[in-house]
C-alpha positions in Angstrom: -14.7 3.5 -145.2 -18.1 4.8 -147.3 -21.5 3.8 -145.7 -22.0 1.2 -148.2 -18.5 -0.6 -148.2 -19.6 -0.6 -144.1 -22.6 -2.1 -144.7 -21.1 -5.1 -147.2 -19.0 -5.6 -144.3 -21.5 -5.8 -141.7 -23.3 -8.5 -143.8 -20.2 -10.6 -144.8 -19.4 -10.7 -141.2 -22.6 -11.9 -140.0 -22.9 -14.9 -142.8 -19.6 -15.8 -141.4 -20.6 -15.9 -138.0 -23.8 -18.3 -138.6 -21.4 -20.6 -140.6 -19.5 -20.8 -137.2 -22.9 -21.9 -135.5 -22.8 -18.8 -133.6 -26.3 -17.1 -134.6 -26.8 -13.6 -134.5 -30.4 -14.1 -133.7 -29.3 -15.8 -130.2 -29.0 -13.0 -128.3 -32.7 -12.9 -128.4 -34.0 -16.5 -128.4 -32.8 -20.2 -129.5 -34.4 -21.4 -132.7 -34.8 -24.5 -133.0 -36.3 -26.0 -136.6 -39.1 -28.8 -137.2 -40.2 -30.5 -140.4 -43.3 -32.0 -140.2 -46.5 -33.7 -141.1 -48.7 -30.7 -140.0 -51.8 -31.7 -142.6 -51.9 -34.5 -144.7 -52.0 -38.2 -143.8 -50.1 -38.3 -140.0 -51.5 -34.7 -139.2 -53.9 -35.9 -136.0 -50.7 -37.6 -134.3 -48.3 -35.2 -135.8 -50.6 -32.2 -133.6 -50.3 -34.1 -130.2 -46.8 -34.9 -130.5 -46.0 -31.5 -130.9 -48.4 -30.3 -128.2 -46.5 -32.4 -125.9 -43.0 -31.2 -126.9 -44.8 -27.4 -126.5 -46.0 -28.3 -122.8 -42.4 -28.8 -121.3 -40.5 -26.1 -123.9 -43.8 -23.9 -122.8 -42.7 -24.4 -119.2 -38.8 -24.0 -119.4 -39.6 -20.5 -121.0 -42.1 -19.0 -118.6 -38.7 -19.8 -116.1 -36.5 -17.6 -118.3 -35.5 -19.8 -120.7 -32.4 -21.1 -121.4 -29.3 -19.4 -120.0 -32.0 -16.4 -120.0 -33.3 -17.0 -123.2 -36.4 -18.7 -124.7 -36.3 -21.4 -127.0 -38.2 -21.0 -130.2 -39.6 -23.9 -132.1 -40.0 -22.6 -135.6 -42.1 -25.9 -137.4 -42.8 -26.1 -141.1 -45.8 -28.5 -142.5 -44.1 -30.8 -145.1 -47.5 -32.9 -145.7 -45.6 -36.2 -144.9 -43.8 -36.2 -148.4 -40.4 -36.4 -148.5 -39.2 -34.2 -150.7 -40.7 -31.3 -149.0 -39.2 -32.3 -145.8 -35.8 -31.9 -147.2 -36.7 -28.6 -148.5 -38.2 -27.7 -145.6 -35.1 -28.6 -143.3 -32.5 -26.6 -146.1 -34.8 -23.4 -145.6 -34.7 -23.7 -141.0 -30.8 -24.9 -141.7 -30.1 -21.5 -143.8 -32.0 -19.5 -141.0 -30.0 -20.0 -138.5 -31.7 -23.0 -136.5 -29.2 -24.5 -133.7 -30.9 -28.2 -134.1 -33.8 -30.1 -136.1 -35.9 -31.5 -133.7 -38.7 -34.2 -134.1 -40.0 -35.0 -137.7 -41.8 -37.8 -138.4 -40.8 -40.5 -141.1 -38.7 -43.1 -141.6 -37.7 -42.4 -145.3 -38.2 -38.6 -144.4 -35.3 -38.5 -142.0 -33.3 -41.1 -144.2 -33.2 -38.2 -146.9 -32.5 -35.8 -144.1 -29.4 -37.4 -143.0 -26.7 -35.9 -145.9 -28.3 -33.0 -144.9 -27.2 -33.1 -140.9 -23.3 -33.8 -142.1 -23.3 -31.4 -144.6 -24.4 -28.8 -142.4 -22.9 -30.3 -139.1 -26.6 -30.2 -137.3 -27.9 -32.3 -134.7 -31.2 -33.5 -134.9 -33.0 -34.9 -131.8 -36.0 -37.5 -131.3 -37.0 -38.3 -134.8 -40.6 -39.3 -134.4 -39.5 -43.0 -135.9 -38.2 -46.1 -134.7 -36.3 -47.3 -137.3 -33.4 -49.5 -137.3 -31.4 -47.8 -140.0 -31.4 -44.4 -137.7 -29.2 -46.1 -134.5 -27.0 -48.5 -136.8 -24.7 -47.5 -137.8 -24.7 -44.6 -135.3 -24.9 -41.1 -137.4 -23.2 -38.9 -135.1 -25.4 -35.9 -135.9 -28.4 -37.7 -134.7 -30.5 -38.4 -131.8 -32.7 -40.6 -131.1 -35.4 -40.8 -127.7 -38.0 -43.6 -128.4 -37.2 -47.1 -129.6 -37.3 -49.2 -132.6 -40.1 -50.1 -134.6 -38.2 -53.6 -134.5 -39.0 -54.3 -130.8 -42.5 -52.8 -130.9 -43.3 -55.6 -133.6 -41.6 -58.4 -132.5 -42.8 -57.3 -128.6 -46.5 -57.7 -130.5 -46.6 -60.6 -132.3 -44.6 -62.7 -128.9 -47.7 -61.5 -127.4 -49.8 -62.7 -130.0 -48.1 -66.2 -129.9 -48.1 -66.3 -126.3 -51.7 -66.3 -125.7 -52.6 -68.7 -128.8 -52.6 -67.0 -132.0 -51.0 -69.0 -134.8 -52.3 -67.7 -138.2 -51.1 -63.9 -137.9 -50.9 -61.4 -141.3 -49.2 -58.8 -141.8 -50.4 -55.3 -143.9 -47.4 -53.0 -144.3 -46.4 -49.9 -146.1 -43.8 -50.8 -149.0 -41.4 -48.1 -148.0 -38.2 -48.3 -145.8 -40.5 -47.6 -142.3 -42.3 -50.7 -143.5 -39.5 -53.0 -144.5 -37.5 -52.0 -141.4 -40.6 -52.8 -138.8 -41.4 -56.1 -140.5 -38.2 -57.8 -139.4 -39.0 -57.4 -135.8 -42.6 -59.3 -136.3 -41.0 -61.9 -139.0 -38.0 -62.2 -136.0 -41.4 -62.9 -133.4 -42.9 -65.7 -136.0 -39.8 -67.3 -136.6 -39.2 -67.7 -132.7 -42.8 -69.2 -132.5 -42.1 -71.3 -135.9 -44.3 -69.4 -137.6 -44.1 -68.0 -141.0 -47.4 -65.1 -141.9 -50.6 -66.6 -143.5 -50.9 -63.5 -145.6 -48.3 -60.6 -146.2 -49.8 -57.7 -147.7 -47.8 -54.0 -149.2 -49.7 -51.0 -150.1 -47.8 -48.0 -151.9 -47.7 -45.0 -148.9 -48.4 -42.4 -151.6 -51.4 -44.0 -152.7 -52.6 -46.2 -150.5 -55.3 -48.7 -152.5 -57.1 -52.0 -150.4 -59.1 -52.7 -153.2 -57.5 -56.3 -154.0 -55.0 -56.2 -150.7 -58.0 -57.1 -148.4 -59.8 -59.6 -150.1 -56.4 -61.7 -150.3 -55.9 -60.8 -146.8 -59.2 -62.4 -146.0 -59.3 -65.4 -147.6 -56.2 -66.6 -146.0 -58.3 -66.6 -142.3 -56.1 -64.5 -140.0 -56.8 -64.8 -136.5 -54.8 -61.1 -135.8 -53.1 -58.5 -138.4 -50.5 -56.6 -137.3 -50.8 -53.1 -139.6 -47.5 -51.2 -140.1 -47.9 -47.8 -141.4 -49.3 -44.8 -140.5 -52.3 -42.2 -140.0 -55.3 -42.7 -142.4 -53.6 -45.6 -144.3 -53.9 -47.9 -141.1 -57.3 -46.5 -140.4 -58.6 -47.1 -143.9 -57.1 -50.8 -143.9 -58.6 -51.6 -141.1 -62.1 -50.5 -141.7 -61.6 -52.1 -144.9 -61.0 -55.3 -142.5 -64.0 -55.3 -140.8 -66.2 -54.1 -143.9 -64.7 -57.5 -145.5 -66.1 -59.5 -142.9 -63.5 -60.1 -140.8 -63.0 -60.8 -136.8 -58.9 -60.9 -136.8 -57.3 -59.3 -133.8 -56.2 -55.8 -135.3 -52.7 -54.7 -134.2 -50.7 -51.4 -135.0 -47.2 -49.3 -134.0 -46.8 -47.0 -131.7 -46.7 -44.3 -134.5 -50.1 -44.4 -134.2 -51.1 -43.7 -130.6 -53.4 -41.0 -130.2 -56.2 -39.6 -129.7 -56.5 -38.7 -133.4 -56.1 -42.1 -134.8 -58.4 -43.5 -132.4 -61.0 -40.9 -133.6 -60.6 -41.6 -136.7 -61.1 -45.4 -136.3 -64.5 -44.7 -134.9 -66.2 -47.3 -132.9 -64.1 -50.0 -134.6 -61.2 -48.6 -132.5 -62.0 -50.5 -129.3 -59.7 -53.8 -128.7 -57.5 -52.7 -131.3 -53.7 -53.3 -129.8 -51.4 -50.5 -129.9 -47.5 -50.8 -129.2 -46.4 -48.0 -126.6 -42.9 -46.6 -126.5 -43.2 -44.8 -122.8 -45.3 -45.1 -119.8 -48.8 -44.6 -119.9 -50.2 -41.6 -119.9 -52.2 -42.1 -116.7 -49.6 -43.8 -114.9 -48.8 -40.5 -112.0 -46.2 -43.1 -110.3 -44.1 -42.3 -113.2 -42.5 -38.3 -112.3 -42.4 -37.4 -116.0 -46.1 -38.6 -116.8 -47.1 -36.7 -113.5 -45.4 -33.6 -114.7 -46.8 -34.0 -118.4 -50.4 -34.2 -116.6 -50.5 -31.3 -114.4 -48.3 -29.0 -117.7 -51.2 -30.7 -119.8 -54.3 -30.1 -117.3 -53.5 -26.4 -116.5 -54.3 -25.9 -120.7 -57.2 -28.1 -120.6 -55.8 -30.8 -122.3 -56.1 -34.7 -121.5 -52.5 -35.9 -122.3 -52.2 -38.8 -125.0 -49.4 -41.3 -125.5 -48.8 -39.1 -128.4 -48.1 -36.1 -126.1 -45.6 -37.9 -123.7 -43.7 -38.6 -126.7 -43.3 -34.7 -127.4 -43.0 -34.4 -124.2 -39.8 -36.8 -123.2 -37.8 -35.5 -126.6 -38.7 -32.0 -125.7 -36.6 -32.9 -122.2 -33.5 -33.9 -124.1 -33.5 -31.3 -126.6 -34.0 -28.8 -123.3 -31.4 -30.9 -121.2 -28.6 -30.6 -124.1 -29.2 -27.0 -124.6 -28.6 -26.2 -120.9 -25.4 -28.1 -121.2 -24.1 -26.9 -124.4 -22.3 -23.5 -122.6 -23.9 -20.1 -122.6 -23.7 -19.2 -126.1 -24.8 -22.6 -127.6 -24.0 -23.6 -131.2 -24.5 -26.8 -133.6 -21.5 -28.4 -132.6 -21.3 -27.4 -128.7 -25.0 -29.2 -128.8 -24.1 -32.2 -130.3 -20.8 -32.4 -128.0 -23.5 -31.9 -124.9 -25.8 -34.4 -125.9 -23.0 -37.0 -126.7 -22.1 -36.4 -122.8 -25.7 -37.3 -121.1 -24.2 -40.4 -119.8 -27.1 -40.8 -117.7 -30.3 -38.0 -117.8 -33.5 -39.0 -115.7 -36.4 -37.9 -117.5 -38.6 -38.8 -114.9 -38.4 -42.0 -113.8 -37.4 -43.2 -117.2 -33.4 -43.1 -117.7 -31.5 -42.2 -121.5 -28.3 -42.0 -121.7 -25.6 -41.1 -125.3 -22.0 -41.7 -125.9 -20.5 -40.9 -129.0 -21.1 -44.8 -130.2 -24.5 -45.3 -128.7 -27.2 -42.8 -129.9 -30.1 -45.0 -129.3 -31.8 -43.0 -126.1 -34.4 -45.1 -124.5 -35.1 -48.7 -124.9 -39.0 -48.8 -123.3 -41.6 -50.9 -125.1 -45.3 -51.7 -123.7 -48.4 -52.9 -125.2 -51.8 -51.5 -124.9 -55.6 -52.1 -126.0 -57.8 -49.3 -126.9 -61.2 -49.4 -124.9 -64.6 -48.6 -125.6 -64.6 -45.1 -124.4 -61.3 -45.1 -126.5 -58.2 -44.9 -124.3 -55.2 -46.7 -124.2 -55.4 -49.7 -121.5 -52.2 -51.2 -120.3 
């Protein structure tokens, strides 16, 4: 056999082999693949979500990894459009990457789901709460946080509870929008309530120009704002600029630090839906271990963070279980068996009809130095 017929052989074998799931590269780390906002309109939360998923995959490698090998987490800035994020997850799939792992977008991880059957890829803890991602169950993905559903209808109960009857609604016309919005129109209908004002706004192009006057004039004593990053933040200073006093509510999409900075000093008594345990609350083991990972870098950990953070445990916690020589399909069959995994005082658990993960949902208030009170 000539050098060259060698060679072609070499090659054909090793494309075979990464079709099996079995990557060459593995004998030397795990590579896992992230699309993501890393600039554009969800950049500030996209940064702390990450840093929080680095803390614990940070930790697990300076133990030696897993099975003895680090874990890699190879992330690609898709600017929060959507059709970069597809192309973005077809480039990590053709490496070689064993799982996608924390995006952020409804409608972005709607496209990406041909994608995870075609190539038989797992992906784990979509940074979204949509409905449409745990029914009906796609059994290449899964999800750690809950749905945007019960975050709004959690809000506007509260809302209702303590008085409030004429509550708007601003939301981004997109499926993340029009999935969210039935959980707050489900919390009106139980209080017999219908909105005094429902507002859209296009995501790629965000314009208030006519939205908040309208908004306005019908006297809201809260909005509830569904959407995300500068959008929110430009909506509601729009809000206040307009003259109004209304009780300004948002999704747990967007707490952290970064939002709050960006909201200024109009931040403080803004509620903010929380998926997890606060970030201060040390009673919690998995907040106390984010804090002391998080402290030793100098970092104040943000609700953001512990997000990262808890889906950086699964995706750690199925590797481990997926055999020594982990592929696609020995992941997904691992995850699909965490009947029962303590993060830390917070319990998920998958079958292969149940991909929901945790089912946690708080409510905070941002203060005037600006964290988030419980």
């Amino acid at each position: 056999m000539g050098a060259r017929v060698r060679q072609r052989w070499r090659s054909a074998a090793g494309v075979a082999l990464l079709a099996l799931g079995v990557s060459l590269g593995a004998q030397a780390q795990w590579k896992i693949g992230q699309t993501v906002g890393l600039s554009g309109a969800v950049a500030a939360t996209v940064a702390e979500t990450r840093q929080g998923a680095m803390l614990w995959i940070e930790a697990v490698n300076r133990q030696g990894g897993v099975q003895g090998q680090p874990i890699e987490l190879i992330s690609l800035d898709d600017r929060f459009e959507v059709p970069q994020a597809v192309a973005n997850a077809r480039q990590l799939i053709d490496q070689g990457v064993l799982a996608l792992f924390l995006n952020r977008g409804t409608p972005h991880t709607q496209a990406l789901m041909p994608l995870l059957t075609e190539a038989r890829i797992p992906l784990i803890a979509p940074s979204t709460g949509a409905m449409v991602l745990h029914q009906p169950v796609h059994p290449w993905l899964f999800n750690v946080r809950a749905t945007y559903q019960r975050e709004a209808e959690r809000a506007i109960t509260h809302l209702t509870q303590i008085g409030v009857r004429q509550i708007g609604i601003v939301q981004v016309d997109d499926s993340f929008g029009d999935d969210a919005v039935q959980g707050a129109l489900k919390g009106l209908k139980a209080a017999s309530l219908s909105p005094v004002s429902h507002q859209r706004y296009d995501r790629s192009k965000p314009d208030f120009t006519a939205l908040i006057p309208a908004l306005v004039k019908a006297e809201p004593q809260a909005v509830l704002f569904i959407g995300s990053g500068t959008a929110v933040v430009d909506a509601m200073k729009a809000l206040r600029a307009a003259g109004s006093k209304a009780q300004m509510v948002t999704l747990s999409n967007n707490a952290s630090a970064g939002f709050v900075k960006q909201l200024g000093e109009l931040a403080r008594g803004v509620i903010v839906s929380q998926v997890f345990p606060s970030e201060r609350s040390i009673a919690v083991p998995m907040i106390k271990e984010a804090q002391a990972l998080a402290k030793a870098r100098g970092l104040a950990l943000t609700p953001a963070m512990v997000e990262g953070f808890a889906a950086a445990k699964v995706l750690v916690e199925g590797l481990r279980r997926a055999g020594r020589t982990p592929t696609r399909q020995s992941l997904a069959d691992a995850l699909n068996g965490l009947q029962r995994l303590d993060l830390g005082g917070l319990e998920l658990g998958y079958s292969p009809a149940d991909h929901s993960g945790l089912d946690y949902v708080d409510l905070s208030i941002v203060t005037e130095d600006g964290r988030f009170q419980r």
